[in-house]
N, CA, C and O of each residue as an XYZ file, in Angstrom:
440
protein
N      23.636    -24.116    -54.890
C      24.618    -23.606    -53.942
C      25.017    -22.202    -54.354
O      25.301    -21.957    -55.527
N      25.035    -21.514    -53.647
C      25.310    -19.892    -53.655
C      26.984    -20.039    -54.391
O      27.652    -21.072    -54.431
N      27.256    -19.092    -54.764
C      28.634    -19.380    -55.521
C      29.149    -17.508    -55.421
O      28.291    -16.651    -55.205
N      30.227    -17.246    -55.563
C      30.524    -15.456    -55.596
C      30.044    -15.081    -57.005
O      29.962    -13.887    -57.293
N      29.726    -16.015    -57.892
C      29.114    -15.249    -59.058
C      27.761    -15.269    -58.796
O      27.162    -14.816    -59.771
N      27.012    -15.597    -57.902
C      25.477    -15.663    -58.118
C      25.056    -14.882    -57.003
O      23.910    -15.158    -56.646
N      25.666    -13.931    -56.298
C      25.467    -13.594    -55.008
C      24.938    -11.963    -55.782
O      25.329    -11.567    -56.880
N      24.167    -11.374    -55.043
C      23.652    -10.141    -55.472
C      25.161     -8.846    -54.918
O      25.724     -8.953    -53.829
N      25.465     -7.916    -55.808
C      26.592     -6.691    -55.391
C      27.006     -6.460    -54.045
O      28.007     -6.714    -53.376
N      25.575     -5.721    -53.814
C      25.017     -5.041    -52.444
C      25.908     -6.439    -51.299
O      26.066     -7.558    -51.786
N      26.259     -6.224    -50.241
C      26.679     -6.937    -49.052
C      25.447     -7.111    -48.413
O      25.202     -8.213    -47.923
N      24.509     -6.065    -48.326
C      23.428     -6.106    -47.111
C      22.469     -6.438    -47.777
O      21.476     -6.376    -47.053
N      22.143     -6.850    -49.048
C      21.660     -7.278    -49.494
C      22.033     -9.197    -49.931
O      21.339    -10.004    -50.549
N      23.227     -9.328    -49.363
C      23.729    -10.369    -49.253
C      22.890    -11.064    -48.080
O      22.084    -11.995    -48.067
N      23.352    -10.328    -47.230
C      23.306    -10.985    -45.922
C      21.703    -10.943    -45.746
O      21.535    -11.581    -44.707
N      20.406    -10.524    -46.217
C      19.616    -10.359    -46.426
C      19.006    -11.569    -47.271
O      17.800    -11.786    -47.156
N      19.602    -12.185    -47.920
C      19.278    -13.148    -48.619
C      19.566    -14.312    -48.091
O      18.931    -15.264    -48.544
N      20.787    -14.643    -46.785
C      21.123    -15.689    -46.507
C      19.749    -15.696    -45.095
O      18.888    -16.550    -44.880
N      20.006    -14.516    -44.430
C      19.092    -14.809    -43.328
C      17.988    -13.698    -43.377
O      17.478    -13.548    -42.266
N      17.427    -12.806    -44.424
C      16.466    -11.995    -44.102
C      14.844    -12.789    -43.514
O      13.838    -12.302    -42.999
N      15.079    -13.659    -43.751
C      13.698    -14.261    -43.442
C      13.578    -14.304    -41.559
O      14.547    -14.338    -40.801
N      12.047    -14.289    -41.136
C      11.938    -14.103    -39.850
C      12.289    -15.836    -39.310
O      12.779    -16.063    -38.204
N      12.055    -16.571    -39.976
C      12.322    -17.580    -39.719
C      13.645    -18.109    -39.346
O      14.033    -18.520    -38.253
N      14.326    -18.006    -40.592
C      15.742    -18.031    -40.396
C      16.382    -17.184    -39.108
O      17.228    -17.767    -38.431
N      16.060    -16.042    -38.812
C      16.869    -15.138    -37.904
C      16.432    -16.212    -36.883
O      17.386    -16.610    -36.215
N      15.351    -16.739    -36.607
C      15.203    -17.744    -35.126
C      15.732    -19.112    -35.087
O      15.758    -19.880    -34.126
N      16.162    -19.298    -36.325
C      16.841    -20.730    -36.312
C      17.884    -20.587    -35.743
O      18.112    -21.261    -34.739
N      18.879    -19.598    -36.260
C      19.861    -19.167    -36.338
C      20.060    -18.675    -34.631
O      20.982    -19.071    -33.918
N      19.126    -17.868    -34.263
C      19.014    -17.611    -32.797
C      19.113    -19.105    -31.982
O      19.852    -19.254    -31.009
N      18.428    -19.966    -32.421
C      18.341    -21.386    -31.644
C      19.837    -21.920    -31.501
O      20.403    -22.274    -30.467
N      20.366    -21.886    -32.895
C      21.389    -22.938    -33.041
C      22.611    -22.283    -32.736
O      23.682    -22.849    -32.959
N      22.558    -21.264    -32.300
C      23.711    -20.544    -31.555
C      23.915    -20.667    -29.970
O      24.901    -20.483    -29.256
N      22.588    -21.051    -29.700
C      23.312    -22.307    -28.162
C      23.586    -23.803    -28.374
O      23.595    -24.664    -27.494
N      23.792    -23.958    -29.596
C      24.098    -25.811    -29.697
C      23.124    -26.746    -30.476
O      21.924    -26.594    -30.251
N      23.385    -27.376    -31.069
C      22.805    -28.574    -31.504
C      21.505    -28.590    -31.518
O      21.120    -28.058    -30.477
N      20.355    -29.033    -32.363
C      19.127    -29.149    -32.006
C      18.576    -30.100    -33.055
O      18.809    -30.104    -34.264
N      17.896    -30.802    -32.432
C      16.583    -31.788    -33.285
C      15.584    -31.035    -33.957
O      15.159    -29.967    -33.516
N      15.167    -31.602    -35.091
C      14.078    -31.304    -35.708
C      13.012    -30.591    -34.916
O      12.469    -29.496    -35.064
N      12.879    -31.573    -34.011
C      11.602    -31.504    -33.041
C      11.849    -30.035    -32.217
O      11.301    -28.943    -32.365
N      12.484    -30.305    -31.662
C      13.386    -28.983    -31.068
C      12.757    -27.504    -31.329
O      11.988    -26.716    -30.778
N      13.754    -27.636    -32.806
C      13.543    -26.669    -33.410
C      11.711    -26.002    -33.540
O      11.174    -24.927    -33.273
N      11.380    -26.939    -33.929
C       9.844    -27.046    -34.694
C       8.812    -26.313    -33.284
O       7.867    -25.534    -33.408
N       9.442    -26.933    -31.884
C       8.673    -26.601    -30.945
C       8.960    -25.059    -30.336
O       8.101    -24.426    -29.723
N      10.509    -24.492    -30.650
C      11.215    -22.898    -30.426
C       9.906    -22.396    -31.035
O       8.963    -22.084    -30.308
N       9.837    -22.305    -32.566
C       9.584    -21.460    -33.123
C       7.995    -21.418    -33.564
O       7.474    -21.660    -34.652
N       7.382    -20.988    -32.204
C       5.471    -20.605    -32.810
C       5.228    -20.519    -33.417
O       5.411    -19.371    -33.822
N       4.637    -21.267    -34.207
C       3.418    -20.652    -35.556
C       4.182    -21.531    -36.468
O       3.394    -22.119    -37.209
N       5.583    -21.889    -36.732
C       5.945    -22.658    -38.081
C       5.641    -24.104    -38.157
O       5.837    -24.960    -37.294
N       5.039    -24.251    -39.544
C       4.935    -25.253    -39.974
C       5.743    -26.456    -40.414
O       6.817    -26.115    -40.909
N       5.529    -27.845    -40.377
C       6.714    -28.636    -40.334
C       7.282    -28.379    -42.125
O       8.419    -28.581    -42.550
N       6.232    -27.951    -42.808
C       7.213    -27.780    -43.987
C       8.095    -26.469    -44.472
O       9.092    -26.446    -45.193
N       7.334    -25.306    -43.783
C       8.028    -24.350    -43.913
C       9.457    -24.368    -43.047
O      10.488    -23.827    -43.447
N       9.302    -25.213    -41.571
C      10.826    -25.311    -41.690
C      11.684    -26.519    -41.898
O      12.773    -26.631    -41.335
N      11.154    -27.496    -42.771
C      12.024    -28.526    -43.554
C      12.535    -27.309    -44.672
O      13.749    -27.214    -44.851
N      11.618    -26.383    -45.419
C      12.243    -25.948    -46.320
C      13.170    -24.843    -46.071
O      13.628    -24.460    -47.148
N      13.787    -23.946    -44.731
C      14.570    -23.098    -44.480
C      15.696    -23.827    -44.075
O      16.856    -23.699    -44.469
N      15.127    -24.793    -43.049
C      16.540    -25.756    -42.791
C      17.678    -26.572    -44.393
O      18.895    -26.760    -44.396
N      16.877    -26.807    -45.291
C      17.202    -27.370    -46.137
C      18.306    -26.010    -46.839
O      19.536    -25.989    -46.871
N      17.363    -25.026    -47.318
C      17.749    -23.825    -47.849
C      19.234    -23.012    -47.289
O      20.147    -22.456    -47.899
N      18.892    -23.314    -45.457
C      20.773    -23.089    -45.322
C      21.602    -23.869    -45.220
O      22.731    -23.511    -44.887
N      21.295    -25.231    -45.482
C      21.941    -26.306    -44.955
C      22.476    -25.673    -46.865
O      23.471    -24.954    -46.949
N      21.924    -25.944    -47.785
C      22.196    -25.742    -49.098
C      23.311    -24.466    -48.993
O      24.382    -24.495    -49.600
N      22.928    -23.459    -48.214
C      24.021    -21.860    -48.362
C      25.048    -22.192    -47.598
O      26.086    -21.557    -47.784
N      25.039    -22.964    -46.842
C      26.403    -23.474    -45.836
C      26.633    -22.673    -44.576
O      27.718    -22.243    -44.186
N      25.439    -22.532    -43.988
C      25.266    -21.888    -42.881
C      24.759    -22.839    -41.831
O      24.917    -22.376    -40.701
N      24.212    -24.000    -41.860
C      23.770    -25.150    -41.132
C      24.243    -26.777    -41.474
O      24.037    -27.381    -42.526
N      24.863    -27.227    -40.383
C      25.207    -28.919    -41.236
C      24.057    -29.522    -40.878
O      23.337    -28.975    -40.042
N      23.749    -30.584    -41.378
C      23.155    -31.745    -40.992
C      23.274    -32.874    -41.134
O      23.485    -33.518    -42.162
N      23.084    -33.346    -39.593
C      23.911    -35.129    -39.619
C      22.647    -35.532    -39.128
O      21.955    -34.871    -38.354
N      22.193    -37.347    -39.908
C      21.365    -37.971    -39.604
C      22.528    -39.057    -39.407
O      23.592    -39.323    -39.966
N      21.556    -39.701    -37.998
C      22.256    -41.000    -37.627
C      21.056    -41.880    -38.038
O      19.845    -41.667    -37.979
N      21.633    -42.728    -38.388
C      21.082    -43.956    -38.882
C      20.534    -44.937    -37.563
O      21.204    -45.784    -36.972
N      19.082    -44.543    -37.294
C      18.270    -44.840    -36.699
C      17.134    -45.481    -36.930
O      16.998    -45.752    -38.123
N      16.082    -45.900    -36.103
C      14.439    -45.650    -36.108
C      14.282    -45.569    -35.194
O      14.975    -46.075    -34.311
N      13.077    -44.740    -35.008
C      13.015    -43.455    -36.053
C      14.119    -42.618    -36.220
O      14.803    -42.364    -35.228
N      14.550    -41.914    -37.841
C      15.647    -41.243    -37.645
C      16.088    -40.269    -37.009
O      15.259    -39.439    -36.634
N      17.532    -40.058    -36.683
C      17.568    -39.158    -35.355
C      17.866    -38.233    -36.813
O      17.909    -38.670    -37.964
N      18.052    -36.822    -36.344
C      18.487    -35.756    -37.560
C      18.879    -34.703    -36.418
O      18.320    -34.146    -35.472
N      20.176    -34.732    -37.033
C      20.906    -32.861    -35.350
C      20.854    -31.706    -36.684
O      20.553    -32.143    -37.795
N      21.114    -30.445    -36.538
C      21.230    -29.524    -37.130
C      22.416    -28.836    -36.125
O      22.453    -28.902    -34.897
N      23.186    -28.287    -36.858
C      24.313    -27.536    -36.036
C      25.211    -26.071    -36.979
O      25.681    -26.126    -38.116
N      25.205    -25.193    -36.282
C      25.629    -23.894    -37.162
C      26.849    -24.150    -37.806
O      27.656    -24.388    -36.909
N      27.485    -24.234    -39.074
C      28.608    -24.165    -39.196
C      29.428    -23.051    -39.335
O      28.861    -21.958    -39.333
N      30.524    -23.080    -39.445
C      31.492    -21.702    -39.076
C      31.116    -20.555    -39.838
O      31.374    -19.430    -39.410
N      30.764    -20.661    -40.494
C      29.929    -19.637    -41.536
C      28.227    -18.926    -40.730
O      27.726    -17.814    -40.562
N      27.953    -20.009    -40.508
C      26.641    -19.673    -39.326
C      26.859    -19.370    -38.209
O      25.981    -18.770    -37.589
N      28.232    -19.721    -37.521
C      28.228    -19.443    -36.036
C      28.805    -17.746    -36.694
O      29.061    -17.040    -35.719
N      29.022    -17.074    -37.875
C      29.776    -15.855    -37.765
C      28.577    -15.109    -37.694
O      28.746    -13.924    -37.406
N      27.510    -15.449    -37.862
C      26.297    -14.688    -37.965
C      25.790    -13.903    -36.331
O      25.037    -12.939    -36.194
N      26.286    -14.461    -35.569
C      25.934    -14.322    -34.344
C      25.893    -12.800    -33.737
O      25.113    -12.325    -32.912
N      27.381    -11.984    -34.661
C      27.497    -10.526    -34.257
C      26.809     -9.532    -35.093
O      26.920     -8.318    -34.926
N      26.035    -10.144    -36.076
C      25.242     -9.819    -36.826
C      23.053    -10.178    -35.913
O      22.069     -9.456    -36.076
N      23.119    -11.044    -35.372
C      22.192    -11.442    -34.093
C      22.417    -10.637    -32.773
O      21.425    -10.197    -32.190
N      23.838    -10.392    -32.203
C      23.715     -9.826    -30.980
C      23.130     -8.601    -31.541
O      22.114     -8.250    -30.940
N      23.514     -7.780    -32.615
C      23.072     -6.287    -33.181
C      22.171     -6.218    -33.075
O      21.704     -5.159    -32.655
N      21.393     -7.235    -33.369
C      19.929     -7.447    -33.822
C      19.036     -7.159    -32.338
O      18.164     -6.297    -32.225
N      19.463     -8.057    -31.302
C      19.079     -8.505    -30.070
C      19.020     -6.701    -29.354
O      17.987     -6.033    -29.362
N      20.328     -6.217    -28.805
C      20.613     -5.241    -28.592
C      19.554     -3.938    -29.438
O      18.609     -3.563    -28.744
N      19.637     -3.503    -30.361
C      18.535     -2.702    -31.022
C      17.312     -3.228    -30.725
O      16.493     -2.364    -30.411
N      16.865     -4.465    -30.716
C      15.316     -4.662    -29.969
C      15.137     -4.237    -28.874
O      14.195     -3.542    -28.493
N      16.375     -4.769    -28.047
C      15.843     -4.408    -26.431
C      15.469     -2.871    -25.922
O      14.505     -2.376    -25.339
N      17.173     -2.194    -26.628
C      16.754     -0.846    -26.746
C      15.434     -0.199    -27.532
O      15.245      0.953    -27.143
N      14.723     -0.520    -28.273
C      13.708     -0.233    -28.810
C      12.697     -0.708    -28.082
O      11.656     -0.089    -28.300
N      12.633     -1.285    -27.558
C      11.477     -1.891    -26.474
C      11.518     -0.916    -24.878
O      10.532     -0.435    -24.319
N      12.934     -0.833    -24.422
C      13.166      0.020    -23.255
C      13.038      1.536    -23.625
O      13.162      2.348    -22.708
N      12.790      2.000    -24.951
C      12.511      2.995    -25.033
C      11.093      3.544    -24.881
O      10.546      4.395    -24.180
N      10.651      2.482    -26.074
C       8.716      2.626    -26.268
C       7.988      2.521    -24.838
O       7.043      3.192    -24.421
N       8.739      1.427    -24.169
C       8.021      1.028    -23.160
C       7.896      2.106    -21.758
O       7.133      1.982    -20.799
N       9.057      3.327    -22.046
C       8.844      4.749    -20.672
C       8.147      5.551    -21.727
O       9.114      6.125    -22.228
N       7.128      5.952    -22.367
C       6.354      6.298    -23.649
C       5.013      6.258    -22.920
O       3.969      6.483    -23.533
């Protein structure tokens, strides 16, 4: 678990560590409209593998940026949901969103 003594100086280098991965930025994109299944998830995001994202989901569920509740099922159900710490990420995502588009509406009269 991330702790304020184990966190690197730098801030943007913080925040770089919780979500620099391309992966993460799309989880994070997902779970900012609500709730999602494993499956869900697994089917958003092209190209990832079921272990590469057991191991990101795990990794923020560990930083406290994602909960996860399994209901006691068969087969098991498993939700993923942003927690308040993850839903703050979002104005840090719209930035993100916004600079693409503009970078795309630019290249694209080019």
């Amino acid at each position: 678990m991330l702790t304020i003594d184990n966190l690197p100086p730098c801030p943007v280098e913080t925040t770089l560590m919780l979500m620099g991965d391309k992966w993460k930025v799309l989880i994070i994109r997902d779970l900012l409209t609500g709730t999602k299944r494993f499956g869900e998830l697994k089917k958003s995001l092209n190209g990832i593998s079921q272990k590469v994202l057991t191991q990101h989901l795990r990794a923020m569920e560990k930083s406290g940026l994602i909960h996860r509740k399994v209901y006691a099922e068969v087969p098991p159900k498993v939700e993923y949901t942003l927690t308040e710490v993850g839903q703050s990420l979002k104005q840090v995502h719209d930035a993100m969103l916004d600079w693409g588009q503009a970078y795309k509406s630019k290249n694209s009269q080019q």
